[in-house]
C-alpha positions as CSV (number, residue, x, y, z in Angstrom):
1,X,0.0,0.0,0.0
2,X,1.6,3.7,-1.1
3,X,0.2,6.6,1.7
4,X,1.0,9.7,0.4
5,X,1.0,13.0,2.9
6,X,1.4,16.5,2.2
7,X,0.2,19.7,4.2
8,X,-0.3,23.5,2.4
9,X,-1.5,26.6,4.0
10,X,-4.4,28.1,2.7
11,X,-6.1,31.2,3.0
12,X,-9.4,30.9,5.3
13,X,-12.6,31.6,4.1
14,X,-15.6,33.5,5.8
15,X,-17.9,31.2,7.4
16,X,-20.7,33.8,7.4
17,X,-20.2,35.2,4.2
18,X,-20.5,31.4,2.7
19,X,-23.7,30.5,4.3
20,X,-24.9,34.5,2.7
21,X,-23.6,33.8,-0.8
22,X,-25.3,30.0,-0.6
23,X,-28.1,31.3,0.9
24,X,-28.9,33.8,-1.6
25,X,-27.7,31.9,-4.8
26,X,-30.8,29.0,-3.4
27,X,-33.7,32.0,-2.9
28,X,-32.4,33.3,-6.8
29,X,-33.0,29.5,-7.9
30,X,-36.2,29.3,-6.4
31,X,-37.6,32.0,-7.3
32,X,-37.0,30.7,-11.0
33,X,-39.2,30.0,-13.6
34,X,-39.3,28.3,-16.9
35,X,-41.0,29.5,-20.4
36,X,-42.2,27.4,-22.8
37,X,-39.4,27.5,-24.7
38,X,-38.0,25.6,-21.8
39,X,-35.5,28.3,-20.9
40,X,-35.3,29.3,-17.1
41,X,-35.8,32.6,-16.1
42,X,-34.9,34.8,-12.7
43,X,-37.4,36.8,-11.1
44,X,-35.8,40.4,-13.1
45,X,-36.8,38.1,-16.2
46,X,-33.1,37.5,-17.4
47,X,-32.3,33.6,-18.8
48,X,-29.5,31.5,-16.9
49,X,-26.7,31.0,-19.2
50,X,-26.9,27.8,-20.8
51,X,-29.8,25.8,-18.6
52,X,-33.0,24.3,-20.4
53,X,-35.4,22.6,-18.8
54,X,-35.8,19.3,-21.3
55,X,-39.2,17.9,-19.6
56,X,-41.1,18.1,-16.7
57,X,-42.0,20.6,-14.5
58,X,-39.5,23.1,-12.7
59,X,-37.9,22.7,-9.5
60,X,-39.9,19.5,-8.8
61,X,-38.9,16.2,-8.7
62,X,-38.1,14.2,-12.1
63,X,-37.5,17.9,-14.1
64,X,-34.9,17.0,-16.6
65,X,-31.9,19.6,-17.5
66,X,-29.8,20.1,-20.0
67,X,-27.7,22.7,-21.6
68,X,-28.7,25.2,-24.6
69,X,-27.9,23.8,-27.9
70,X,-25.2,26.0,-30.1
71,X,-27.2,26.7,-33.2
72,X,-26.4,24.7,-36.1
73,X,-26.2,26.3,-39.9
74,X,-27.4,23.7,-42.6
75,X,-23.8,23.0,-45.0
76,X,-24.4,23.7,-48.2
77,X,-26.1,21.2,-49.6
78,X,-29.3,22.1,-47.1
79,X,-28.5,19.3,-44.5
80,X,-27.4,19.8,-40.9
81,X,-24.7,17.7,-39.9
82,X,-25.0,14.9,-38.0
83,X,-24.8,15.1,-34.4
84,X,-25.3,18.4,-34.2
85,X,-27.6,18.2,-31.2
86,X,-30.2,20.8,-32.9
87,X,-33.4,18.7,-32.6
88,X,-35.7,19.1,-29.2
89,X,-34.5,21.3,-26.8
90,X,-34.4,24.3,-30.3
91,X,-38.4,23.5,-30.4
92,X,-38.8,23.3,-26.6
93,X,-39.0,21.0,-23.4
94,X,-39.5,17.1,-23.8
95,X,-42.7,16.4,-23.4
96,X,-44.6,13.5,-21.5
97,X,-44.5,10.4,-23.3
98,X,-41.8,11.3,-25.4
99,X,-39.0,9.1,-25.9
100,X,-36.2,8.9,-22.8
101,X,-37.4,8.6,-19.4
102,X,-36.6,11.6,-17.0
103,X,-34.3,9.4,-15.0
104,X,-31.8,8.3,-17.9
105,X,-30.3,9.3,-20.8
106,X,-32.4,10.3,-23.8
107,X,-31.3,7.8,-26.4
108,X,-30.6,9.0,-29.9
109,X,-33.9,10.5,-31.8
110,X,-35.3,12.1,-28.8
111,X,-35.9,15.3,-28.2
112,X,-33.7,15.2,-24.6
113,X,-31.1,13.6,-27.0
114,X,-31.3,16.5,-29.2
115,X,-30.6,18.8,-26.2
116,X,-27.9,17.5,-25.1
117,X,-25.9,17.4,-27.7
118,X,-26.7,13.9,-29.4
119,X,-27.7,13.7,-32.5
120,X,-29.6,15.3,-35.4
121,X,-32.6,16.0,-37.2
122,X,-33.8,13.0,-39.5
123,X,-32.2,12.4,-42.5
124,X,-32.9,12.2,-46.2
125,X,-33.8,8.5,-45.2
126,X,-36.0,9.7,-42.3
127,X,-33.9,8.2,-40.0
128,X,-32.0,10.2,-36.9
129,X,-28.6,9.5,-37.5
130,X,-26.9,7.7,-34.3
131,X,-24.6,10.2,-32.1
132,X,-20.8,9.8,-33.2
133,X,-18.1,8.5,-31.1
134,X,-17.3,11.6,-29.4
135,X,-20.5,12.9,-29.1
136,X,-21.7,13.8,-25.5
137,X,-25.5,12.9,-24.5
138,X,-25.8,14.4,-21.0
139,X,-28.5,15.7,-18.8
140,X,-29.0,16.5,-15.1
141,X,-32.8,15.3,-12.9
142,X,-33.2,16.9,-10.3
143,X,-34.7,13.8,-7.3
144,X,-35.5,16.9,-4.9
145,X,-35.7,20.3,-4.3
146,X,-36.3,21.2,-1.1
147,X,-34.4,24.2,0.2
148,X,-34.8,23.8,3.3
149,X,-33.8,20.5,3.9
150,X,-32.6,19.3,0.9
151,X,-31.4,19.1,-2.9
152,X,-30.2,16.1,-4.8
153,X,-29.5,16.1,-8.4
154,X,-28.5,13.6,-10.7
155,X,-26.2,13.4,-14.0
156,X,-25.9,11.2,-16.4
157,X,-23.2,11.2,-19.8
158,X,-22.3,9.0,-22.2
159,X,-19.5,10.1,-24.1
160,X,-16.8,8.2,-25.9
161,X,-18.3,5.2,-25.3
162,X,-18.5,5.7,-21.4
163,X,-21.4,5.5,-19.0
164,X,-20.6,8.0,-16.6
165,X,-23.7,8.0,-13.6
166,X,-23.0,11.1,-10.6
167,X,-25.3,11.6,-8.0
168,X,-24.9,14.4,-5.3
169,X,-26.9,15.4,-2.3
170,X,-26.6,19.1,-0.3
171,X,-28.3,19.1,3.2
172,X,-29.7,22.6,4.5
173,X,-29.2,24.3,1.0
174,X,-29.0,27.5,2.9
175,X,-26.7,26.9,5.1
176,X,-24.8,23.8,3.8
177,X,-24.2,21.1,6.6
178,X,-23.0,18.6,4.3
179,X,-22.8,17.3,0.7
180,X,-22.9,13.9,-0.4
181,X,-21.7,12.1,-4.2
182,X,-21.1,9.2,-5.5
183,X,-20.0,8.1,-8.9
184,X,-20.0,5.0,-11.1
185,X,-18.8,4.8,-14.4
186,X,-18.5,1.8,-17.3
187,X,-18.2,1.0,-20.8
188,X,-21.0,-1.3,-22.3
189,X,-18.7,-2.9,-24.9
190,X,-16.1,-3.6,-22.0
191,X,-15.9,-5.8,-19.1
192,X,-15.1,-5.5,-15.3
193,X,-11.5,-3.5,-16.2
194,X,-13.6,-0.8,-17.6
195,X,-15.9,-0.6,-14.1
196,X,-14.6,1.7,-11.7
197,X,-17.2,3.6,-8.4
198,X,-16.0,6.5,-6.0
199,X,-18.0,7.7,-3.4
200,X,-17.2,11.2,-1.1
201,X,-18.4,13.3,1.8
202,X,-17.8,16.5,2.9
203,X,-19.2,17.2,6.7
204,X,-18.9,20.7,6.5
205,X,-20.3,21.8,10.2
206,X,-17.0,19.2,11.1
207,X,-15.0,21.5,9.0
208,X,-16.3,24.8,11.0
209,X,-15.8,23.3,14.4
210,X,-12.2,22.2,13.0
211,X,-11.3,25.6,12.2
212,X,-12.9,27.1,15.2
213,X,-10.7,25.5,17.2
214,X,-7.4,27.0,18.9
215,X,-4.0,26.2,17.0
216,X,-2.4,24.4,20.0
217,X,-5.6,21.9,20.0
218,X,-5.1,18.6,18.4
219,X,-6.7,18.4,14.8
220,X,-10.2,16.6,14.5
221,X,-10.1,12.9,15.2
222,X,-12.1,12.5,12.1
223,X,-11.5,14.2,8.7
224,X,-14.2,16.7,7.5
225,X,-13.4,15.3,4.0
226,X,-12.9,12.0,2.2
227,X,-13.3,10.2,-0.5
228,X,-13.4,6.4,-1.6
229,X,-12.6,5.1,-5.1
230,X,-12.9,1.6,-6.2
231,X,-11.8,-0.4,-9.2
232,X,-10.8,-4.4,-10.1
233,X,-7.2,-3.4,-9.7
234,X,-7.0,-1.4,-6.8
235,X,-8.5,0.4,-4.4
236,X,-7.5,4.6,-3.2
237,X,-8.7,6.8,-0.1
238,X,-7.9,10.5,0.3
239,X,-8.9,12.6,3.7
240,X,-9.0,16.3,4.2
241,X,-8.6,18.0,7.2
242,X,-7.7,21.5,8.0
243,X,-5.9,23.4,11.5
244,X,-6.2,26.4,12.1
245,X,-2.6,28.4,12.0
246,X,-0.9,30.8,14.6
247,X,-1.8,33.9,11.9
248,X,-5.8,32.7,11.0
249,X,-4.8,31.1,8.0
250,X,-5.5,27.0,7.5
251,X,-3.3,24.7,7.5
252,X,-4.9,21.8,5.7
253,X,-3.5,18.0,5.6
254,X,-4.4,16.0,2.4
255,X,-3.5,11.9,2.8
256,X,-3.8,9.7,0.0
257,X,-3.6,5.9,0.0
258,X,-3.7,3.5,-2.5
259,X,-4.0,-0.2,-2.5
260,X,-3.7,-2.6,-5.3
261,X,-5.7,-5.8,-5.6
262,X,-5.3,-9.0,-7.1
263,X,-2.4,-9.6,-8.6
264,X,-1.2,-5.9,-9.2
265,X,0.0,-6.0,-5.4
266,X,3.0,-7.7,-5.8
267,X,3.8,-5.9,-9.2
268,X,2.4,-2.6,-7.6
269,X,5.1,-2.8,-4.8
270,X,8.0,-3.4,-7.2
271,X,7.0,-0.2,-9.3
272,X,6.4,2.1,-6.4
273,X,9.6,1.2,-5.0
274,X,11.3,2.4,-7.9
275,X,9.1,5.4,-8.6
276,X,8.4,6.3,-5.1
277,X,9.9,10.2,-5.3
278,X,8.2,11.2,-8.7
279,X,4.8,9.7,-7.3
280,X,5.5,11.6,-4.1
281,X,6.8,14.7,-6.4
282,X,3.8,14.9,-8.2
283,X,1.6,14.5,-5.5
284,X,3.1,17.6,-3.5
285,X,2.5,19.8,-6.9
286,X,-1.0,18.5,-7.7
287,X,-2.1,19.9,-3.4
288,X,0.2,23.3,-3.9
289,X,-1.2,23.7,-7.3
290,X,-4.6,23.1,-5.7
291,X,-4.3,25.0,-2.8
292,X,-2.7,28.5,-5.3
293,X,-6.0,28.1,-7.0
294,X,-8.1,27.9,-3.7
295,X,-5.8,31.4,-2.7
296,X,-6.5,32.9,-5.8
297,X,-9.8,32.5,-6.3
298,X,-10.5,34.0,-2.4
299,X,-8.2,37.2,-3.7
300,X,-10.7,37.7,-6.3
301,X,-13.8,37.4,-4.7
302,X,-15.3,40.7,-3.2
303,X,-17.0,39.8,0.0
304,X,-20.2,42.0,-0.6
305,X,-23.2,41.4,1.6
306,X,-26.8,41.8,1.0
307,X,-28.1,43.2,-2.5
308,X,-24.8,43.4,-3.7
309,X,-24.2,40.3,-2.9
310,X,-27.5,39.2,-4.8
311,X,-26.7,41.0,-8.0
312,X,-23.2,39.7,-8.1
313,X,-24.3,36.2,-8.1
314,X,-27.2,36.9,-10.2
315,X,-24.8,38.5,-13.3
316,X,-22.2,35.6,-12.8
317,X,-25.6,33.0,-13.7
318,X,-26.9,35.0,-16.4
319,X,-23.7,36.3,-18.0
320,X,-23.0,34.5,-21.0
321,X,-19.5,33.8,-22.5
322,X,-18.5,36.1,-25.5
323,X,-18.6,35.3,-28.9
């Protein structure tokens, strides 16, 4: 088994201004509301960037997501190409008893397919040609909307040939206690090799009291953080857990372990032993790169409060990229 250990200092971030900027990006989402075009609108009427509900209704349980379609231009013979993803979601949401049920992926023809980037408008045959082999057919259902208790969401792509299945669960929207996920992921033409699952948790109260606490205290006996991934060949955990430091800052402890199975432990063993520093190497620069993004990203945000707050987060959901 390889355990690999590294600890980075972080800047902290504002427990009260997080539970504000959560709080108010939920109330924006819930006072939504969709057209019949399927496009979902805030209460001042502007569309969020790139969201369109693909069938049933909003905010309630089963409501199928998916992302705008780029508009296609027909070549110049009059034909759009295929797998342009310009059928259903251009004319509107799904609806009932249309192909693709709201809890998988819309299969090729359907109007969720369209949507999401699958395939195209029939052809000179009247067939809808199949999606290519890097085409992406995504779409997000939402299980449950219930701000204050709960939201859970789930995603589902094919792409390249892969199955890829996430599902993720946020208690207390408003003020987030903890967030659940797991993922699964397969190839349907492939066998066990190409099955891997991951589950993680963060406890995020655990990660306040953590912080809260003074820096001679011993860190948390349990980590805030962690995550499990699983595959035929081995087997990896990783746990996060943060200190506070002498000057407010956080000093945060990342531990990663990894354990082969079957017969990749002996071979496993000979190869770390001979690339133990550059696995170690680049597992030091992956945290510091991590943790100079987490710094960055803090120096950038403008800790506004109230409606200032509200139209920040509004503009950054309803600005759209240019060009």
């Amino acid at each position: 088994m390889a355990r690999l250990t590294h600890t980075v200092t972080v800047a902290p971030l504002d427990r009260g201004w997080f539970e504000e900027a959560a709080g108010t990006l939920v109330d924006l989402l819930d006072g939504s509301r969709a057209r019949a075009d399927g496009s979902v609108l805030l209460a001042d009427g502007r569309a969020v960037a790139g969201l369109r509900l693909l069938k049933g209704r909003h905010l309630r349980s089963g409501a199928r997501y998916g992302e705008t379609p780029e508009p296609v231009k027909p070549g110049a013979d009059g034909r759009v190409p295929a797998g342009s993803g310009t059928s259903g979601a251009a004319d509107g949401p799904a609806r009932p008893g249309t192909d693709g049920a709201a809890d998988g992926l819309a299969r090729p023809g359907t109007a969720g397919a369209g949507a999401a980037g699958g395939s195209s408008g029939p052809g000179a045959d009247g067939r809808v040609p199949a999606p290519g082999p890097s085409a992406t057919v995504g779409a997000v259902v939402l299980r449950a909307w219930r701000p204050a208790h709960s939201v859970e969401v789930e995603s589902r792509v094919a792409e390249d040939g892969l199955a890829l299945r996430l599902k993720l669960r946020l208690s207390e929207p408003r003020r987030p206690r903890a967030l659940r996920l797991s993922l699964s992921g397969h190839r349907p033409a492939g066998g066990s090799l190409y099955r891997f699952s991951g589950r993680g948790a963060a406890d995020l109260a655990a990660w306040w009291a953590a912080v809260d606490r003074l820096p001679s205290a011993l860190p948390a006996a349990r980590p805030p953080v962690t995550a499990r991934a699983a595959h035929r060949l081995a087997k990896a955990r990783l746990t996060v857990t943060p200190h506070p430091a002498d000057d407010g800052s956080w000093r945060i402890s990342v531990v990663l372990s990894v354990r082969g199975r079957w017969l990749l432990r002996p071979v496993g063993a000979v190869a770390l032993f001979f690339a133990r520093r550059p696995v170690e190497r680049g597992f030091r620069e992956a945290v510091e790169n991590a943790a100079a993004q987490w710094n960055t990203a803090l120096a950038e945000l403008t800790p506004r409060h109230g409606d200032a707050l509200r139209v920040e987060i509004a503009d950054a959901l309803t600005e759209t990229e240019p060009g």
